[in-house]
PLY file of the C-alpha trace (Angstrom):
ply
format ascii 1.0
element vertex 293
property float x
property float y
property float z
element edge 292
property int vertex1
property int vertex2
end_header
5.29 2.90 52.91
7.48 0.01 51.44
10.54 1.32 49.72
9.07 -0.13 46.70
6.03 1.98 47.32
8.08 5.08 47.51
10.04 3.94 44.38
7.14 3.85 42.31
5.79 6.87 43.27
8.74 8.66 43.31
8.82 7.70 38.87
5.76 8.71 38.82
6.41 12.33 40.23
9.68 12.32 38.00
7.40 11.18 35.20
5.06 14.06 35.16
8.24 16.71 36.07
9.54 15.78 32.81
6.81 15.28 30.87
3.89 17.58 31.87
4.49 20.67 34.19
8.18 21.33 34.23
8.38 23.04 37.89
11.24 21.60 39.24
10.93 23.73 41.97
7.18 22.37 42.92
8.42 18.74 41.99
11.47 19.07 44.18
8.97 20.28 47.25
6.93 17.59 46.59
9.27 14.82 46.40
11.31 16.22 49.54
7.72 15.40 51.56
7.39 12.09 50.15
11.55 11.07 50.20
11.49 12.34 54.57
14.40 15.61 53.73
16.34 16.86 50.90
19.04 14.78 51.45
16.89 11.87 50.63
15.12 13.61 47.99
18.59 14.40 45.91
19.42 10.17 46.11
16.18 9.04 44.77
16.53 12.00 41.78
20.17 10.95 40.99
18.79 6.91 40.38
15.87 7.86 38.39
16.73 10.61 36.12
19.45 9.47 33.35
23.55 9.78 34.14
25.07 11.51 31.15
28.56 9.67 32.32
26.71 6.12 32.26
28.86 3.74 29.70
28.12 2.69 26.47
26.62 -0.80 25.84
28.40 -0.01 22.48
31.58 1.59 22.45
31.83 4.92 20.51
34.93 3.30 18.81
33.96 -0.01 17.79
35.28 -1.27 15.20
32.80 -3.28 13.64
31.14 0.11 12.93
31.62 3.19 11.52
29.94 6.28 12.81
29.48 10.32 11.51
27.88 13.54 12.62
25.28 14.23 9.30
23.36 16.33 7.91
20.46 16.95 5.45
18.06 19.15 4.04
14.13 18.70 4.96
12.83 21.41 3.17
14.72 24.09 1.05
16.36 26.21 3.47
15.74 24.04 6.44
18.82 21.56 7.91
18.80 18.39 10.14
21.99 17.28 11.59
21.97 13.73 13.27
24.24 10.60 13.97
24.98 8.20 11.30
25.84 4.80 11.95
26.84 1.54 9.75
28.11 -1.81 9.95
32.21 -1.29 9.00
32.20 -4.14 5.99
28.88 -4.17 4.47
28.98 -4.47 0.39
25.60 -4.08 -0.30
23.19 -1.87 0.34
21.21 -2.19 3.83
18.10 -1.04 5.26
17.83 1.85 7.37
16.64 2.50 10.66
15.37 6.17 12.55
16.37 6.35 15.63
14.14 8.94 17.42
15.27 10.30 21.16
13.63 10.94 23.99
12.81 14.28 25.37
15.93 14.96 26.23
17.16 15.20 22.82
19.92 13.85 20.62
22.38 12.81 23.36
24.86 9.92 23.86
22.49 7.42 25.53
20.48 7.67 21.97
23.54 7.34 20.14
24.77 4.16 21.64
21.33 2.92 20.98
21.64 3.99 17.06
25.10 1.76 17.14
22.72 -1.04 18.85
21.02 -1.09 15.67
24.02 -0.75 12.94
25.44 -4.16 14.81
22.33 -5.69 13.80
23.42 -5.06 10.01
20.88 -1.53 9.67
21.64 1.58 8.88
21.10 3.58 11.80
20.25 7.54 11.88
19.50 9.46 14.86
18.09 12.75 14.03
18.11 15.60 16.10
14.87 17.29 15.78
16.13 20.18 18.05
18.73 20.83 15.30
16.06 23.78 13.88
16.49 25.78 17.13
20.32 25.01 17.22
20.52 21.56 18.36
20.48 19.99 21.94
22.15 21.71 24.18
23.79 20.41 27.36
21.56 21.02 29.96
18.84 18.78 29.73
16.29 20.48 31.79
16.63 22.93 28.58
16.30 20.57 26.56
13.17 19.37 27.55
11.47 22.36 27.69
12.81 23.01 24.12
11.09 20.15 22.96
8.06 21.03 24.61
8.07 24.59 22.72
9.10 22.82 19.16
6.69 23.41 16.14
5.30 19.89 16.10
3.97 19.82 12.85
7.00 21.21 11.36
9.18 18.22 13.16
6.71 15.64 12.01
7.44 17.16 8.47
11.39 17.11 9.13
10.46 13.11 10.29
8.74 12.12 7.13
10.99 14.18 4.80
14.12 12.24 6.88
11.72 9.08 5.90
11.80 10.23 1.76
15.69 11.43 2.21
16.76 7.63 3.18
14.20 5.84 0.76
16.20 7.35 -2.14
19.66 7.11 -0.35
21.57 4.49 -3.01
23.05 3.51 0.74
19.87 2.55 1.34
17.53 -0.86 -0.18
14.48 1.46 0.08
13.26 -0.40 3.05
12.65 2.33 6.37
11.89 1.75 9.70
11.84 3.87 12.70
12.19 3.06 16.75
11.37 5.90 18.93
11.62 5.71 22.94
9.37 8.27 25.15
9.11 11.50 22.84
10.46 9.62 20.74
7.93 7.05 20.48
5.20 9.28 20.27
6.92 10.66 17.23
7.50 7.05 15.30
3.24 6.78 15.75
2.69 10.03 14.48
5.73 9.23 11.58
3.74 6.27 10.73
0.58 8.46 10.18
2.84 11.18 7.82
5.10 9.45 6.21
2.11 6.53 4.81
3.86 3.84 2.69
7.46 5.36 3.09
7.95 3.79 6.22
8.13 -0.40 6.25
7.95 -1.09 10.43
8.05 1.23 13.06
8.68 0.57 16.83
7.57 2.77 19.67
8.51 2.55 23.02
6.03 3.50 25.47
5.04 6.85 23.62
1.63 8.15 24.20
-0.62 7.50 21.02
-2.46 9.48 18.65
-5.84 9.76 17.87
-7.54 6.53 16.79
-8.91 8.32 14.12
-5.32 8.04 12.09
-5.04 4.65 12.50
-6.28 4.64 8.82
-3.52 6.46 7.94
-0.78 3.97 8.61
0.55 1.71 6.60
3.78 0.49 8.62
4.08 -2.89 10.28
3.63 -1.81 13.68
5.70 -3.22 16.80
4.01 -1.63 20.07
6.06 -1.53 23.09
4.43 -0.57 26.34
6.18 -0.11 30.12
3.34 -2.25 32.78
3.38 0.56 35.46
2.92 3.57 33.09
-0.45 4.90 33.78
0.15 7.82 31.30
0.91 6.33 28.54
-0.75 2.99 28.67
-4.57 5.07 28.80
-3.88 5.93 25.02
-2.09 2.54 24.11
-5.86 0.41 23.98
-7.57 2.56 21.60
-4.64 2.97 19.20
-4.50 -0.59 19.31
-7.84 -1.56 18.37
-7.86 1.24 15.67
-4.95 -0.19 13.99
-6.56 -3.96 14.29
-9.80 -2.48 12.67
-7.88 -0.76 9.79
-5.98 -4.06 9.30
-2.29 -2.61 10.45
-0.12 -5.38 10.80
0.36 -4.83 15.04
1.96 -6.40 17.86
1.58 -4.89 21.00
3.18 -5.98 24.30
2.87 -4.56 27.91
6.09 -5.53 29.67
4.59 -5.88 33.80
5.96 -4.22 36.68
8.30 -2.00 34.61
8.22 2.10 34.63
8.32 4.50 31.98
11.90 4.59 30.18
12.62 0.16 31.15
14.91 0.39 28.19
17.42 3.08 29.23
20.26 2.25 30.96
21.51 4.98 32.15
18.52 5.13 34.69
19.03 3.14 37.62
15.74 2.98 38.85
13.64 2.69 35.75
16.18 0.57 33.65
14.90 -3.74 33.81
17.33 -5.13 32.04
15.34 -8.51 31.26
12.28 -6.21 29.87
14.88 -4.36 28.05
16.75 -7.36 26.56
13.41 -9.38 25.79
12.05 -5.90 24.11
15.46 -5.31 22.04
15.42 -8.76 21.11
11.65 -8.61 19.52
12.16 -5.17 18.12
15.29 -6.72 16.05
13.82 -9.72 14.92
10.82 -7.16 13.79
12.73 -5.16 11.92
14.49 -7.99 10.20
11.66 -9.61 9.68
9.90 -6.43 8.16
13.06 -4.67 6.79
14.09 -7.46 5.41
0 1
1 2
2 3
3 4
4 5
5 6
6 7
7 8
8 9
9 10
10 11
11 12
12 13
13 14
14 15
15 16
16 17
17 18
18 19
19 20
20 21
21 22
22 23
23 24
24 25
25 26
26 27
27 28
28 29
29 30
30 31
31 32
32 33
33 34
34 35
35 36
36 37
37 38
38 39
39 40
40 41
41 42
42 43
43 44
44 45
45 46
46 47
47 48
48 49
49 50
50 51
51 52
52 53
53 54
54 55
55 56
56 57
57 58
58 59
59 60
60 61
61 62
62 63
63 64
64 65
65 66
66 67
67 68
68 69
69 70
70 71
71 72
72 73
73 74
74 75
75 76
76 77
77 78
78 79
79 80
80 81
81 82
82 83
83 84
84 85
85 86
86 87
87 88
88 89
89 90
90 91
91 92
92 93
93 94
94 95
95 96
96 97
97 98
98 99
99 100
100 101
101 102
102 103
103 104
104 105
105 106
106 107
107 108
108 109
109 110
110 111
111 112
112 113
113 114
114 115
115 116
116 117
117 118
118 119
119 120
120 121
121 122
122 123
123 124
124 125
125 126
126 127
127 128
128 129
129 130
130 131
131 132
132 133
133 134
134 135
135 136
136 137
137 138
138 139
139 140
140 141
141 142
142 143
143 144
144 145
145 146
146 147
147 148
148 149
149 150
150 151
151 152
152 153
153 154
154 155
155 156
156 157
157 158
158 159
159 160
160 161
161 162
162 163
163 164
164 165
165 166
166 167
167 168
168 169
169 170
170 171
171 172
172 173
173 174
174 175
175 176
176 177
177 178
178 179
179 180
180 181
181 182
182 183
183 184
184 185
185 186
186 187
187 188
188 189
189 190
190 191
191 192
192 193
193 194
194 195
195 196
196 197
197 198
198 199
199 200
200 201
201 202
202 203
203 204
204 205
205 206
206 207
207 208
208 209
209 210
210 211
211 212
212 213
213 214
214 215
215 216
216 217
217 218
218 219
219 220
220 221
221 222
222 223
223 224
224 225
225 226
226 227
227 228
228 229
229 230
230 231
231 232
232 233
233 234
234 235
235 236
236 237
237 238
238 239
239 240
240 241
241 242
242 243
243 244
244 245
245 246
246 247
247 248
248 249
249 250
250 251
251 252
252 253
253 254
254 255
255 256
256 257
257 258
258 259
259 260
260 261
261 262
262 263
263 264
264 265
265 266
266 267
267 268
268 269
269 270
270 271
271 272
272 273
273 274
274 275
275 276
276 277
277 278
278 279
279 280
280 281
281 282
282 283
283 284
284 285
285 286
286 287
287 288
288 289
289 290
290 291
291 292
């Protein structure tokens, strides 16, 4: 087995740890057989998973921003806290952008990726949809598999109603899109579906679709981005596509080759490309522009 061999399987074990059964103690077993010992086993979980203490591609302190913890109310009685994230000198008012995280939750990774987005001149807001159940928590093992036991339907609600809360914001021109990455991404397609003509563009990064049958439902510019090497996802991506073509969706769809699951975030070694990522920011901006306007 090349080491590029064991690379790519070794994602794609990681991949369905996070994302489907959760046993780290039957992925661990399994990984130490395909790694040769533990030893080996513990390096090649260390470069894929994400490093908390990575850096910022933004700087927390930048100046050209400002930044705030927030909070709202999606339903009487019912609270979202999230990061908030501007341009420092803007007179006017300026689109806004959701900024949906991964499974993982709201953590700093996703909030460095929110300032990404205020430097383009957006309003950025990261919502924490974990914020009903307290908010996420350090450990991010527990945070996954409090995302996997959320409500969904009551987050998609908490998504839309974020959706409504910025249309009417007077910081706001009206004009909302969303960019979601894993989890995230899943939730900006099934956003698009709930929140209907309150959402302008939307972005997803390789999150597994819903059913074609919604397509109908959307009325969002849609910007499609897809990892080459990510099985999982990419068996949804083809029929979501062609529903939205047939229901006349405005969609762009592009399948970035030889990249793994998560190609935009940094703070993975292994799965982070930085041309993908770079080439994907870089469309996903001009999108936005283009449809935020």
């Amino acid at each position: 087995m090349t080491d590029q061999d064991l690379r790519a399987r070794a994602i794609a074990l990681y991949d369905r740890f996070t994302h489907d059964h959760h046993d780290r103690r039957a992925f661990l077993a399994e990984l130490t057989t395909l790694a040769g010992n533990a030893a080996a086993a513990n390096a090649l979980i260390a470069a894929i998973a994400a490093n908390p203490a990575a850096a910022a591609i933004v700087p927390p302190d930048d100046k050209r921003l400002k930044t705030t913890e927030t909070s709202w109310q999606t339903a009487p009685g019912r609270t979202m806290r999230g990061y908030w994230a501007s341009p420092a000198h803007s007179p006017t008012p300026l689109p806004a952008v959701i900024v949906i995280h991964e499974n993982r939750g709201l953590n700093d990774h996703i909030r460095d990726v929110a300032r990404r987005v205020a430097l383009a001149g957006f309003h950025a807001l990261a919502p924490d949809f974990l914020s009903p159940d307290g908010g996420t928590p350090a450990d991010e093992d527990k945070a996954r598999a409090m995302i996997s036991a959320l409500n969904l339907p009551a987050a998609v609600a908490d998504g839309a109603a974020t959706i409504r809360w910025l249309k009417s914001d007077r910081r706001t021109t009206a004009r909302i899109g969303a960019v979601g990455f894993c989890w995230g991404g899943a939730m900006t397609n099934r956003l698009a579906i709930a929140a209907g003509s309150a959402l302008s563009a939307a972005v997803p990064y390789y999150g597994p679709a819903p059913a074609p049958t919604e397509a109908a439902k959307v009325k969002a510019a849609m910007l499609l981005q897809y990892a080459g090497s990510d099985d999982r996802v990419n068996q949804t991506a083809e029929p979501w596509i062609t529903a939205l073509k047939a229901t006349h969706v405005p969609v762009t769809a592009y399948f970035y080759e030889g990249t793994a699951h998560a190609f935009n975030n940094d703070t993975s070694a292994e799965r982070y490309d930085k041309a993908a990522a770079d080439l994907a920011w870089n469309r996903t901006i001009a999108f936005l522009k283009e449809r935020l306007g």
